[in-house]
mmCIF file as Biopython writes it, N, C-alpha, C and O atoms, coordinates in Angstrom:
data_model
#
loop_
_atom_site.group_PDB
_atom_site.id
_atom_site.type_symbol
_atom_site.label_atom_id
_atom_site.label_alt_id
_atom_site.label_comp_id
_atom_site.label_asym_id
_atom_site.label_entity_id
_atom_site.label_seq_id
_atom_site.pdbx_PDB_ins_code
_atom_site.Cartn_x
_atom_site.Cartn_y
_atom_site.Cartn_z
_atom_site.occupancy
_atom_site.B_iso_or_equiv
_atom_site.auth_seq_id
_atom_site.auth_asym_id
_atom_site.pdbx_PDB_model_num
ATOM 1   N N  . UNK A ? 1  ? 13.381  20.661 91.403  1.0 0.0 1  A 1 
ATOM 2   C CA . UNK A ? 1  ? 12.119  21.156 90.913  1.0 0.0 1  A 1 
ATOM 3   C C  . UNK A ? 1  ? 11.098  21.010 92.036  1.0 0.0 1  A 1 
ATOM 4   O O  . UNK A ? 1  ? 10.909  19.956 92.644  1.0 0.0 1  A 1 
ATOM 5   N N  . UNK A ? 2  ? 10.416  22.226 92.274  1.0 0.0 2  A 1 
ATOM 6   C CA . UNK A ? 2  ? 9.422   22.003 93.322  1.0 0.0 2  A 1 
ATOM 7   C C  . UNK A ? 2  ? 8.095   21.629 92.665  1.0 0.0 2  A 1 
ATOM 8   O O  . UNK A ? 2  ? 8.056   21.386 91.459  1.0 0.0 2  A 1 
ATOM 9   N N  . UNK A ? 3  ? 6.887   21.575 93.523  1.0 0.0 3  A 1 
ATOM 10  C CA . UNK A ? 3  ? 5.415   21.103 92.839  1.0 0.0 3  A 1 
ATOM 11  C C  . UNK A ? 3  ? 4.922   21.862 93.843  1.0 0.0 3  A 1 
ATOM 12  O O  . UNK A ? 3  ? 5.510   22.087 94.901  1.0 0.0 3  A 1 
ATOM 13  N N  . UNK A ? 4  ? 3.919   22.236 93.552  1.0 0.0 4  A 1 
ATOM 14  C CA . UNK A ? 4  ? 2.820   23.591 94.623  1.0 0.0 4  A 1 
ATOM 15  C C  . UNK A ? 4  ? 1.855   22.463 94.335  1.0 0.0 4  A 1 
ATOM 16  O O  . UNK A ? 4  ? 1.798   22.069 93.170  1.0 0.0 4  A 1 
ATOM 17  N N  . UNK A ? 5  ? 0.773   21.659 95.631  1.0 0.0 5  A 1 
ATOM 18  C CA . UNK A ? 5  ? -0.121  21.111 95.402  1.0 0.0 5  A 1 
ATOM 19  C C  . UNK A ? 5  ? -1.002  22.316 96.965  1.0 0.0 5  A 1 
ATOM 20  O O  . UNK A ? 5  ? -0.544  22.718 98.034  1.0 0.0 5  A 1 
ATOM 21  N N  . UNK A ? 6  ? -2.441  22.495 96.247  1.0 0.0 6  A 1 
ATOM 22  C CA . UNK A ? 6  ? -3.258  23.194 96.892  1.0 0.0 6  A 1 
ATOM 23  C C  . UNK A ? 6  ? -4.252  22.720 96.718  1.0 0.0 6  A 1 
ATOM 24  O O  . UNK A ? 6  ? -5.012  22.887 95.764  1.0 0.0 6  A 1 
ATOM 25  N N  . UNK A ? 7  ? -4.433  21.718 98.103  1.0 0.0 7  A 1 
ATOM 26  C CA . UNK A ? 7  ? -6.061  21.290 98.411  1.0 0.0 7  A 1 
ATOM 27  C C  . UNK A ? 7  ? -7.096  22.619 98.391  1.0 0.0 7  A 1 
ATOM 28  O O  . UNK A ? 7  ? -6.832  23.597 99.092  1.0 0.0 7  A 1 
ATOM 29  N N  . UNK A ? 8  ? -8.011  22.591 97.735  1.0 0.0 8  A 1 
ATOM 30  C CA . UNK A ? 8  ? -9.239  23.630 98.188  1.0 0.0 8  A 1 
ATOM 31  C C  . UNK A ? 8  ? -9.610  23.448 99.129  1.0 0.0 8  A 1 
ATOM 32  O O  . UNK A ? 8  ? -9.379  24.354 99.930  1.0 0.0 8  A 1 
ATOM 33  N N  . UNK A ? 9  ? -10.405 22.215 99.676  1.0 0.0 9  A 1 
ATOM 34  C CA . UNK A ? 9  ? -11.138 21.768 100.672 1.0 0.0 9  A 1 
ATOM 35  C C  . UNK A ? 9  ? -10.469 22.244 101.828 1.0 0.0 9  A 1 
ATOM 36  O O  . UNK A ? 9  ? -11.294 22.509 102.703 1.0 0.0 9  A 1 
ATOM 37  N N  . UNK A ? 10 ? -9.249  22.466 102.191 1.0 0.0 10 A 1 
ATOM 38  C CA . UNK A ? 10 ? -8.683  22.969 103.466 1.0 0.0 10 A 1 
ATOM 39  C C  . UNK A ? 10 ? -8.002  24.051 102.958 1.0 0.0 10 A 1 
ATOM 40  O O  . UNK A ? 10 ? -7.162  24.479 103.748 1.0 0.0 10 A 1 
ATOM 41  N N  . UNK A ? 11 ? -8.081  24.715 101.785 1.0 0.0 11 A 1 
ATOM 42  C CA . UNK A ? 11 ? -7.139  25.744 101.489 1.0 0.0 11 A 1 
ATOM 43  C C  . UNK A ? 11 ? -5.594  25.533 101.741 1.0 0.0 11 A 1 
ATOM 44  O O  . UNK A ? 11 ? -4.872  26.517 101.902 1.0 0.0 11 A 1 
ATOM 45  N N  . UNK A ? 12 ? -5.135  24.369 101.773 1.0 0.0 12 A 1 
ATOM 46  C CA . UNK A ? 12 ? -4.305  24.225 102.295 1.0 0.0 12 A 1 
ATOM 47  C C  . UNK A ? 12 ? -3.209  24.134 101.452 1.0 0.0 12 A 1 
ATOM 48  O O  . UNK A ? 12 ? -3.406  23.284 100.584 1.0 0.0 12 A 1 
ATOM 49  N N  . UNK A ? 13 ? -1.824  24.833 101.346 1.0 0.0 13 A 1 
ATOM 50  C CA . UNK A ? 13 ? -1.168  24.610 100.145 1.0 0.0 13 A 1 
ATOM 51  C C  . UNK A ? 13 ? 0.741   23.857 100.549 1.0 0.0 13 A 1 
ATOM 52  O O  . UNK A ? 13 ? 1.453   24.196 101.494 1.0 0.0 13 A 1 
ATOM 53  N N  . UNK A ? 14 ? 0.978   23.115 99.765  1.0 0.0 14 A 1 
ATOM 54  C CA . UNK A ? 14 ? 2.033   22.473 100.003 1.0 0.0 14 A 1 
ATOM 55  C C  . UNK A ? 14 ? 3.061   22.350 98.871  1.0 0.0 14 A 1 
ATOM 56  O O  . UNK A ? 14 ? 2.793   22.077 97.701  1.0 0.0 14 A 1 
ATOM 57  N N  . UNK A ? 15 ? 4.301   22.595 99.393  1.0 0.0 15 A 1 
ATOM 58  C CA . UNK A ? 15 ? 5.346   23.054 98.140  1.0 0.0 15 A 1 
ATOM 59  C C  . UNK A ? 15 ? 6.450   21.713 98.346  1.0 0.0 15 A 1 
ATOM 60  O O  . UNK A ? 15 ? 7.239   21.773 99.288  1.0 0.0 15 A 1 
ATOM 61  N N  . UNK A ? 16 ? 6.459   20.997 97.797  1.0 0.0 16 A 1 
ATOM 62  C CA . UNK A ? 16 ? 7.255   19.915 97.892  1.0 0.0 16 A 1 
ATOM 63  C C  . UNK A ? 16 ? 8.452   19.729 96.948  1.0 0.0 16 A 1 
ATOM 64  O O  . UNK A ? 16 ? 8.292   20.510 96.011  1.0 0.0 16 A 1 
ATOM 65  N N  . UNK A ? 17 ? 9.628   18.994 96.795  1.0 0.0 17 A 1 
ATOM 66  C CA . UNK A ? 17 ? 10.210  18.518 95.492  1.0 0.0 17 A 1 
ATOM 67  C C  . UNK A ? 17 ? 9.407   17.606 94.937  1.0 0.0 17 A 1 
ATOM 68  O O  . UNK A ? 17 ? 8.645   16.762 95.410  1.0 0.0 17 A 1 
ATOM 69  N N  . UNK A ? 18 ? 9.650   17.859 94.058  1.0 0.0 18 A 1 
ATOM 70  C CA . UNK A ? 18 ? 9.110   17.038 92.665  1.0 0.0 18 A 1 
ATOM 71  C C  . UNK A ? 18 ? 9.471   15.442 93.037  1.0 0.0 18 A 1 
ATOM 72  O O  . UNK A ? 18 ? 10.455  15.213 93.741  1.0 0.0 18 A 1 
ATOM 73  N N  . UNK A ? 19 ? 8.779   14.540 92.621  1.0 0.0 19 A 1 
ATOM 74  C CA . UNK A ? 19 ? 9.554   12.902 92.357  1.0 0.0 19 A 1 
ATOM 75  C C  . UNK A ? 19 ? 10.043  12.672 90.984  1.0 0.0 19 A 1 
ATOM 76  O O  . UNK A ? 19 ? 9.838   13.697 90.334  1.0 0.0 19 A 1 
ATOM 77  N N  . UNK A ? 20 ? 10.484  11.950 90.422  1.0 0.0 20 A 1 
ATOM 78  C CA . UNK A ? 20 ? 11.627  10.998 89.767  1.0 0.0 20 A 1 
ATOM 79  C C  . UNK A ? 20 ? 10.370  11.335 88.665  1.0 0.0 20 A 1 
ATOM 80  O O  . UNK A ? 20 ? 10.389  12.273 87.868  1.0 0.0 20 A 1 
ATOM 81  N N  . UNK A ? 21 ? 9.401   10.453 88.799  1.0 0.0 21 A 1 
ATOM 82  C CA . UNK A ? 21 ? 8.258   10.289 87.963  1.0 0.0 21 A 1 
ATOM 83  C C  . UNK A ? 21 ? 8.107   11.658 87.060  1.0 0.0 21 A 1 
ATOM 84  O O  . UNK A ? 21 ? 8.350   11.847 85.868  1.0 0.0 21 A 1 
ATOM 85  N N  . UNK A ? 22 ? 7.475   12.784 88.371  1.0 0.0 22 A 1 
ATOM 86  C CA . UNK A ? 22 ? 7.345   13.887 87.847  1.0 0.0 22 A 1 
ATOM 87  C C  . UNK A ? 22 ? 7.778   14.660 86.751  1.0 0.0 22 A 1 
ATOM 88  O O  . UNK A ? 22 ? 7.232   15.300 85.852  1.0 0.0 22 A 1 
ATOM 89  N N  . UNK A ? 23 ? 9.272   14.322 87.211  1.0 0.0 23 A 1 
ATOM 90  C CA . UNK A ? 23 ? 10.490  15.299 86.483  1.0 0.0 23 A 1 
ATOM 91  C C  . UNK A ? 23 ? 10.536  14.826 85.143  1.0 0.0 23 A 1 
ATOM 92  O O  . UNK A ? 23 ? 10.698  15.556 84.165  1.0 0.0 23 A 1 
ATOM 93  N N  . UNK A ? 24 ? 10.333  13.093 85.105  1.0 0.0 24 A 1 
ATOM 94  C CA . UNK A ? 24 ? 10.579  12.738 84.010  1.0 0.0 24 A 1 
ATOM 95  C C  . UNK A ? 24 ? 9.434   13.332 82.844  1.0 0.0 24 A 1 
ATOM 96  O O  . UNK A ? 24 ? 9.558   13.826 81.723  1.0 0.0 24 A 1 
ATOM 97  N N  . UNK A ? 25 ? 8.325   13.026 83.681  1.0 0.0 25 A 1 
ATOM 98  C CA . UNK A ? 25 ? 6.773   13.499 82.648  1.0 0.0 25 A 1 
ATOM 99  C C  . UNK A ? 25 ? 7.042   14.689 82.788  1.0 0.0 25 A 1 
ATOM 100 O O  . UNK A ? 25 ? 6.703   15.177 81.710  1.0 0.0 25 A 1 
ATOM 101 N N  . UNK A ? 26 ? 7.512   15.651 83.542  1.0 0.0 26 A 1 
ATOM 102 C CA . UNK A ? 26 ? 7.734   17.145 82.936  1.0 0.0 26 A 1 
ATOM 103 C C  . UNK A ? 26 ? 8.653   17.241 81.924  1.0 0.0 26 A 1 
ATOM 104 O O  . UNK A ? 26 ? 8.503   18.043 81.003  1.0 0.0 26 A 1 
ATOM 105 N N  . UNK A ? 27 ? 9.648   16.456 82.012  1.0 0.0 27 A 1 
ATOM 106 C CA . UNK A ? 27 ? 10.463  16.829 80.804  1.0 0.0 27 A 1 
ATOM 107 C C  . UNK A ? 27 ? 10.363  16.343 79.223  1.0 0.0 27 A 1 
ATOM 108 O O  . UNK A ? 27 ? 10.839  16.788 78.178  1.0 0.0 27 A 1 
ATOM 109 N N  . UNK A ? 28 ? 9.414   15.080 79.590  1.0 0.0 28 A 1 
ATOM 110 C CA . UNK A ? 28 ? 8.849   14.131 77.743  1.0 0.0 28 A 1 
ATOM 111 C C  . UNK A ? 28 ? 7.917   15.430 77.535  1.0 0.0 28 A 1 
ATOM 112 O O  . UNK A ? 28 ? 8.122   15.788 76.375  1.0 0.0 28 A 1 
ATOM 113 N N  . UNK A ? 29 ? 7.046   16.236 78.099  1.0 0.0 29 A 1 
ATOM 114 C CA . UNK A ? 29 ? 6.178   16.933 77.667  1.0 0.0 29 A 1 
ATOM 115 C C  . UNK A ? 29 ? 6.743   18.164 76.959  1.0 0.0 29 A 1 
ATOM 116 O O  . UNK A ? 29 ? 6.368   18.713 75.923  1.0 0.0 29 A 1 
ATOM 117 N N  . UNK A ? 30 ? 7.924   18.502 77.945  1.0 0.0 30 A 1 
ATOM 118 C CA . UNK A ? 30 ? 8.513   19.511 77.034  1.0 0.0 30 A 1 
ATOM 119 C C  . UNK A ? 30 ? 9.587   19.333 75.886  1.0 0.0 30 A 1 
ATOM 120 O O  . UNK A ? 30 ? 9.697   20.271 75.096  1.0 0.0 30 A 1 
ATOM 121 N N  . UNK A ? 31 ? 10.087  18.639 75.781  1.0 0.0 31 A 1 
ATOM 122 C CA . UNK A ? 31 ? 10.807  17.739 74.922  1.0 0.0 31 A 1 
ATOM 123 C C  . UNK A ? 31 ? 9.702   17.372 73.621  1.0 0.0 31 A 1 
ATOM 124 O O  . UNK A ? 31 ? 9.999   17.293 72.429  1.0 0.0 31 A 1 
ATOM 125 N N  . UNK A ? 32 ? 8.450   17.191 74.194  1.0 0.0 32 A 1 
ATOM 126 C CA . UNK A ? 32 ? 7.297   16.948 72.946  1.0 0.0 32 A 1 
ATOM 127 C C  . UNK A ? 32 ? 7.320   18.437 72.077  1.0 0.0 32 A 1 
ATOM 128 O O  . UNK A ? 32 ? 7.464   18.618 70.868  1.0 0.0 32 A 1 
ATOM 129 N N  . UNK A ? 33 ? 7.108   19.478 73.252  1.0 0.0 33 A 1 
ATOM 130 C CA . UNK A ? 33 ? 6.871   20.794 72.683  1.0 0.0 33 A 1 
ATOM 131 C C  . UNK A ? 33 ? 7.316   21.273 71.703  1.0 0.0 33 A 1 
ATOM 132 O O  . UNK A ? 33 ? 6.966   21.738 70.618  1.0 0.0 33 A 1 
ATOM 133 N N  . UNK A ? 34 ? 8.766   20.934 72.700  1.0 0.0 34 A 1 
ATOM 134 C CA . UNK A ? 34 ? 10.471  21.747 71.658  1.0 0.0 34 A 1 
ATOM 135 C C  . UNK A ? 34 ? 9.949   20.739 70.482  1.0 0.0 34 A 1 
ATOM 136 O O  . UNK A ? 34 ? 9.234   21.388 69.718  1.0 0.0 34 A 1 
ATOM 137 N N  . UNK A ? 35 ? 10.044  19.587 70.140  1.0 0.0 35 A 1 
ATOM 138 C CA . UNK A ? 35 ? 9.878   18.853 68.700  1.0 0.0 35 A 1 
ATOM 139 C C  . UNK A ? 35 ? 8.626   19.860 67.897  1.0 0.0 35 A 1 
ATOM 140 O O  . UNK A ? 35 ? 8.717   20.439 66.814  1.0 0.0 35 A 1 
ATOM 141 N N  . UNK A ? 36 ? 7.398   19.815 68.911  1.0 0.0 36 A 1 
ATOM 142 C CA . UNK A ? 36 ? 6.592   20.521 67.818  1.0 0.0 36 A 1 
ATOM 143 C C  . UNK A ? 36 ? 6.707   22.082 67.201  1.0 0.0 36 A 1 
ATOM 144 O O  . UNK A ? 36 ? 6.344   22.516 66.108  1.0 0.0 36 A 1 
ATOM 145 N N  . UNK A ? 37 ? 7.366   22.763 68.353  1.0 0.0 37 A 1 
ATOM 146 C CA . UNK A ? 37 ? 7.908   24.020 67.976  1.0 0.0 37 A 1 
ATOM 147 C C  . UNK A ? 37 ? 8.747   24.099 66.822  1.0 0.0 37 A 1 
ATOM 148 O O  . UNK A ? 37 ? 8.616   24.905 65.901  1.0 0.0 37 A 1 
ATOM 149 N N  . UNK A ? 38 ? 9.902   22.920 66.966  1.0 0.0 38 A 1 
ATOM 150 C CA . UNK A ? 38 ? 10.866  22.619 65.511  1.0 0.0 38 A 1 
ATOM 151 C C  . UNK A ? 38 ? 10.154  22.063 64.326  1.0 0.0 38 A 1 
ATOM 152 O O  . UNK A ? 38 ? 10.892  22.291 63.368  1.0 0.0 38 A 1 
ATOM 153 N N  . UNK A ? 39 ? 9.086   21.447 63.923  1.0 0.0 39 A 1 
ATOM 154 C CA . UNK A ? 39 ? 8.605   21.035 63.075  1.0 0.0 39 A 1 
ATOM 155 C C  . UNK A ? 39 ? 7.748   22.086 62.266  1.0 0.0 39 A 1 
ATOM 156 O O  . UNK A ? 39 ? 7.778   22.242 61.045  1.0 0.0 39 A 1 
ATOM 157 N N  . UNK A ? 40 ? 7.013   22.747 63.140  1.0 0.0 40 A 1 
ATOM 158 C CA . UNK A ? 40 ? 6.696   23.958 62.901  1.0 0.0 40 A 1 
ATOM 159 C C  . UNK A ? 40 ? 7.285   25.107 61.909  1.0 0.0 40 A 1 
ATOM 160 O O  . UNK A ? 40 ? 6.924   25.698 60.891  1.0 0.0 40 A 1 
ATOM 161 N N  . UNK A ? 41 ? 8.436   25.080 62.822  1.0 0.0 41 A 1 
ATOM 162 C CA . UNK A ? 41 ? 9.394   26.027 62.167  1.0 0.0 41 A 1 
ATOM 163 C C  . UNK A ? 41 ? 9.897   25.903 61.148  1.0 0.0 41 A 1 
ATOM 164 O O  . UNK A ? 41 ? 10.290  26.788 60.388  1.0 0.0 41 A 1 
ATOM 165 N N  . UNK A ? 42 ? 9.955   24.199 60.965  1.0 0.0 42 A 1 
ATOM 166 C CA . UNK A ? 42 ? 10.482  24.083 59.420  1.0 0.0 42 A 1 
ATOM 167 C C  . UNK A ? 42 ? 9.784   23.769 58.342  1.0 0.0 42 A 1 
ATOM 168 O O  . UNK A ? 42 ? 10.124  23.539 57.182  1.0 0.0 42 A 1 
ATOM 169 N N  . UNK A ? 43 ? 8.181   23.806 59.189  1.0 0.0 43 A 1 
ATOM 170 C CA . UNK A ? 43 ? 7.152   23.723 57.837  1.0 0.0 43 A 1 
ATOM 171 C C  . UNK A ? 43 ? 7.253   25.267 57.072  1.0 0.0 43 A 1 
ATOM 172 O O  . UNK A ? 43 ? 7.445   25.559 55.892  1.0 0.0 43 A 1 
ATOM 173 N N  . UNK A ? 44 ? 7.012   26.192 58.405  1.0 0.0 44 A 1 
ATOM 174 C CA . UNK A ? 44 ? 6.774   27.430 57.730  1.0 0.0 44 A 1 
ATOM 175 C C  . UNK A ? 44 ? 8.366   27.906 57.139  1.0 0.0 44 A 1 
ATOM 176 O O  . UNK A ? 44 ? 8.499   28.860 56.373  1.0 0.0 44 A 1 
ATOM 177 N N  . UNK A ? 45 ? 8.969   27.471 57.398  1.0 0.0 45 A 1 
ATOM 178 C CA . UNK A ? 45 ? 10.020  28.049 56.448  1.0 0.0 45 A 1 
ATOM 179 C C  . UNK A ? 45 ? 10.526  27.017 54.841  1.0 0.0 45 A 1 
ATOM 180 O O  . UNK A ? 45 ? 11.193  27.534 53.945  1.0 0.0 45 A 1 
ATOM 181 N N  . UNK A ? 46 ? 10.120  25.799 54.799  1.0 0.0 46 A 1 
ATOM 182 C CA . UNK A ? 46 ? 9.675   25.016 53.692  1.0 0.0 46 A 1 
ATOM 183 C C  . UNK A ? 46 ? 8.711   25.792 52.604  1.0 0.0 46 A 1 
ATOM 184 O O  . UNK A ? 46 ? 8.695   25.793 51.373  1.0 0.0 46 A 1 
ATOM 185 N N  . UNK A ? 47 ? 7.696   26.632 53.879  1.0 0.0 47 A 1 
ATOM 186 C CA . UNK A ? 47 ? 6.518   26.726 52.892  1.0 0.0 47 A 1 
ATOM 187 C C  . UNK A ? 47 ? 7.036   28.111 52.106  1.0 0.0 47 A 1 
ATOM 188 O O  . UNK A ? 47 ? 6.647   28.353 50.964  1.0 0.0 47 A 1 
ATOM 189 N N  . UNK A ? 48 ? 7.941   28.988 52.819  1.0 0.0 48 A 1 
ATOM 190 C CA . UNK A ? 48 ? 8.490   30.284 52.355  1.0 0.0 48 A 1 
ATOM 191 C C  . UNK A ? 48 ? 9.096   29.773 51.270  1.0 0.0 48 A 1 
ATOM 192 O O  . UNK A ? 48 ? 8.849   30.177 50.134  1.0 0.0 48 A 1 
ATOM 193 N N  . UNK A ? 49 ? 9.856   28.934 51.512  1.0 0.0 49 A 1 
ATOM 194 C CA . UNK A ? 49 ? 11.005  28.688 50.296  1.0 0.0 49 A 1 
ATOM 195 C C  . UNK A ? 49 ? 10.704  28.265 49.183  1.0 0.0 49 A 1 
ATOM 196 O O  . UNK A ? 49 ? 11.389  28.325 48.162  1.0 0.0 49 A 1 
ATOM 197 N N  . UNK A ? 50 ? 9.338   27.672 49.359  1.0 0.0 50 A 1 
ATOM 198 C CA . UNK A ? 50 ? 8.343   27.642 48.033  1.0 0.0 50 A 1 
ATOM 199 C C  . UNK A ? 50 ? 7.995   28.513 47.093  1.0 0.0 50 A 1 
ATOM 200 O O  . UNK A ? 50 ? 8.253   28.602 45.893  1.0 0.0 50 A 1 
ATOM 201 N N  . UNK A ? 51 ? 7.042   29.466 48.222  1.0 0.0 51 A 1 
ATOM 202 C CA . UNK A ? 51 ? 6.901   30.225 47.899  1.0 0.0 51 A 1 
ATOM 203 C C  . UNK A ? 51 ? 7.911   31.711 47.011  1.0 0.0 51 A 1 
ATOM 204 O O  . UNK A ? 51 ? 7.568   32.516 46.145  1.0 0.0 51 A 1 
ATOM 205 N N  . UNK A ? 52 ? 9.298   31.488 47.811  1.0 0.0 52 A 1 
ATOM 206 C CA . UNK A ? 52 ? 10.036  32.228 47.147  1.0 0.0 52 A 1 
ATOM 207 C C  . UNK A ? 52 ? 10.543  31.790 45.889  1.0 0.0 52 A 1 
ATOM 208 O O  . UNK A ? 52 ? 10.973  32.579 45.048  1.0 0.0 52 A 1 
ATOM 209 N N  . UNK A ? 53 ? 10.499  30.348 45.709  1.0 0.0 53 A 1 
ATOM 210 C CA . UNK A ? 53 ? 11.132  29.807 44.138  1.0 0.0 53 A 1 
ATOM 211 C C  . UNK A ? 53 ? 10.278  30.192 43.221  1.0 0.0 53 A 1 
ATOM 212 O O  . UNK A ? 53 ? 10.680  30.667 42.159  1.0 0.0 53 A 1 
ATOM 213 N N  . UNK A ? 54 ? 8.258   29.958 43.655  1.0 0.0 54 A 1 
ATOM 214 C CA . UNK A ? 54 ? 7.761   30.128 42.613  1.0 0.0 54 A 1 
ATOM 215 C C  . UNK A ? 54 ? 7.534   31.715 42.366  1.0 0.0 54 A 1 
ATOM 216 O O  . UNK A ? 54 ? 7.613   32.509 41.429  1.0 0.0 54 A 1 
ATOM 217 N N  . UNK A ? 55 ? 7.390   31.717 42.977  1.0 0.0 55 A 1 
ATOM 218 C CA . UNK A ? 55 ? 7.913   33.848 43.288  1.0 0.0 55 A 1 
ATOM 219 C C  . UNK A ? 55 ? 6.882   34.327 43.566  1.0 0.0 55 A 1 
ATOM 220 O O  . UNK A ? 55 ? 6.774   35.551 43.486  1.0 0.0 55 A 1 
ATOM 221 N N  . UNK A ? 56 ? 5.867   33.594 43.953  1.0 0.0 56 A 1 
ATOM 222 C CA . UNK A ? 56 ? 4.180   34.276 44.336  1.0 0.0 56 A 1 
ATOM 223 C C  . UNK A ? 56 ? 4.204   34.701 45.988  1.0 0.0 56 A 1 
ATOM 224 O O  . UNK A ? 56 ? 5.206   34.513 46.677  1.0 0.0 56 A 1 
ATOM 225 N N  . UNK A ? 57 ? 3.244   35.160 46.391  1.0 0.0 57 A 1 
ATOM 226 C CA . UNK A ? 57 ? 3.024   35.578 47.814  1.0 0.0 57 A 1 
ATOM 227 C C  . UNK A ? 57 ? 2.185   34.706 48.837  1.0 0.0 57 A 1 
ATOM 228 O O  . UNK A ? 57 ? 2.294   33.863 47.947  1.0 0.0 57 A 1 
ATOM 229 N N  . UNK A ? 58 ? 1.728   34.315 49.462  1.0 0.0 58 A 1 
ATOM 230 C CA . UNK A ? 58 ? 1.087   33.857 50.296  1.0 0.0 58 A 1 
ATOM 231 C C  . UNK A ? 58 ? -0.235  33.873 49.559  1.0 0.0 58 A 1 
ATOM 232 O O  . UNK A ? 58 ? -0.835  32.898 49.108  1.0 0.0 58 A 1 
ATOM 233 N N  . UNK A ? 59 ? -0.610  35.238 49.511  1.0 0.0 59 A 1 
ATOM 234 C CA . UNK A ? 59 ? -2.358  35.296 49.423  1.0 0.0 59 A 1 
ATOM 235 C C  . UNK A ? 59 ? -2.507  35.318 47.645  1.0 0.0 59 A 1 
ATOM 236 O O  . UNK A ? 59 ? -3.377  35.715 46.870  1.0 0.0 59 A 1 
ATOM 237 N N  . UNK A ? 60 ? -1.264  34.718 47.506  1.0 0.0 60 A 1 
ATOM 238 C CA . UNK A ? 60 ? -1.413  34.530 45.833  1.0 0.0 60 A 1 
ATOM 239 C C  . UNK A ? 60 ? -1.551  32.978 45.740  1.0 0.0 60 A 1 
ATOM 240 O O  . UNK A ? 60 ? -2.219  32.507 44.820  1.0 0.0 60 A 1 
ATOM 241 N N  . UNK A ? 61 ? -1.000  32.235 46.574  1.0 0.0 61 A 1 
ATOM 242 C CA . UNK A ? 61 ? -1.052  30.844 46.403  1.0 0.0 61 A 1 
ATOM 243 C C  . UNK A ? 61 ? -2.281  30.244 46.827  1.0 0.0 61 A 1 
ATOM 244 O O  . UNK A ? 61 ? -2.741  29.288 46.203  1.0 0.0 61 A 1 
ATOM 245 N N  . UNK A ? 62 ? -3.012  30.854 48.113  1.0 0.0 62 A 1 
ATOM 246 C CA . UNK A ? 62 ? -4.533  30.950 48.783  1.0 0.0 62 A 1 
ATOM 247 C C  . UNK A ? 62 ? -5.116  31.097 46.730  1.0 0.0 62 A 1 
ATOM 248 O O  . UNK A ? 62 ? -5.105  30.161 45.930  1.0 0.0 62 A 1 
ATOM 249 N N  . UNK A ? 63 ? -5.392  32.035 46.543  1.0 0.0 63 A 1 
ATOM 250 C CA . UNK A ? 63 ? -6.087  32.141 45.432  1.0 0.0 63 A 1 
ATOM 251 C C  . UNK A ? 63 ? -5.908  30.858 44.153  1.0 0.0 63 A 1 
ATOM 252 O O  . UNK A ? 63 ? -6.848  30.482 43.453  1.0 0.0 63 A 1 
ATOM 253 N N  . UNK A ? 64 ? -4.642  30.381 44.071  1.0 0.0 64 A 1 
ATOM 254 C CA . UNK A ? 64 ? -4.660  29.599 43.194  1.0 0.0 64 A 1 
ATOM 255 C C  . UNK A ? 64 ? -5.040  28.105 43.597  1.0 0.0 64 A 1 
ATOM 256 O O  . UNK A ? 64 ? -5.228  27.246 42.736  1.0 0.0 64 A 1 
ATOM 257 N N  . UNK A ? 65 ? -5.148  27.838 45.040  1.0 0.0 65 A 1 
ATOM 258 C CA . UNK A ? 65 ? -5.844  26.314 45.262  1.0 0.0 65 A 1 
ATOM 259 C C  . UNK A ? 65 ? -6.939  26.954 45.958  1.0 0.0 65 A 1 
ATOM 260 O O  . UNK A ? 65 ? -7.180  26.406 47.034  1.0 0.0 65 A 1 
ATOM 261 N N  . UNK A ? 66 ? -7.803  28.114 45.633  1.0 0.0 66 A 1 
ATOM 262 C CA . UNK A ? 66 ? -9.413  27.740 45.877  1.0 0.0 66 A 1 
ATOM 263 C C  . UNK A ? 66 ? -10.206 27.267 45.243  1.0 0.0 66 A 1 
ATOM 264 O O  . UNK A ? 66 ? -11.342 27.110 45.691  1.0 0.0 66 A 1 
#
């Protein structure tokens, strides 16, 4: 994995490998993502399956908890 670091002050830009550190905090962050992407996914499909038992629509269930 490379890292692009670009001082402004000299315009100066430098493409290095990544360190140990890096890789690791790049990968808990995306590893966070993927979890929130999956949780996500199984709210909104929880919330479908609700919705499909009680047999209403979305903007039918909005109306009944306003």
């Amino acid at each position: 994995m490379k890292v692009r670091e670009h001082n402004l002050q000299t315009n100066e830009i430098i493409d290095r490998d990544a360190t140990a550190k890096e890789i690791a905090e790049f990968e808990a962050i995306a590893a966070k993502a993927q979890a929130e992407a999956q949780a996500k996914a199984e709210a909104a499909a929880a919330k479908a399956a609700l919705l499909d038992k009680l047999g209403i629509t979305e903007e039918e269930a909005k109306l009944l908890l306003s």
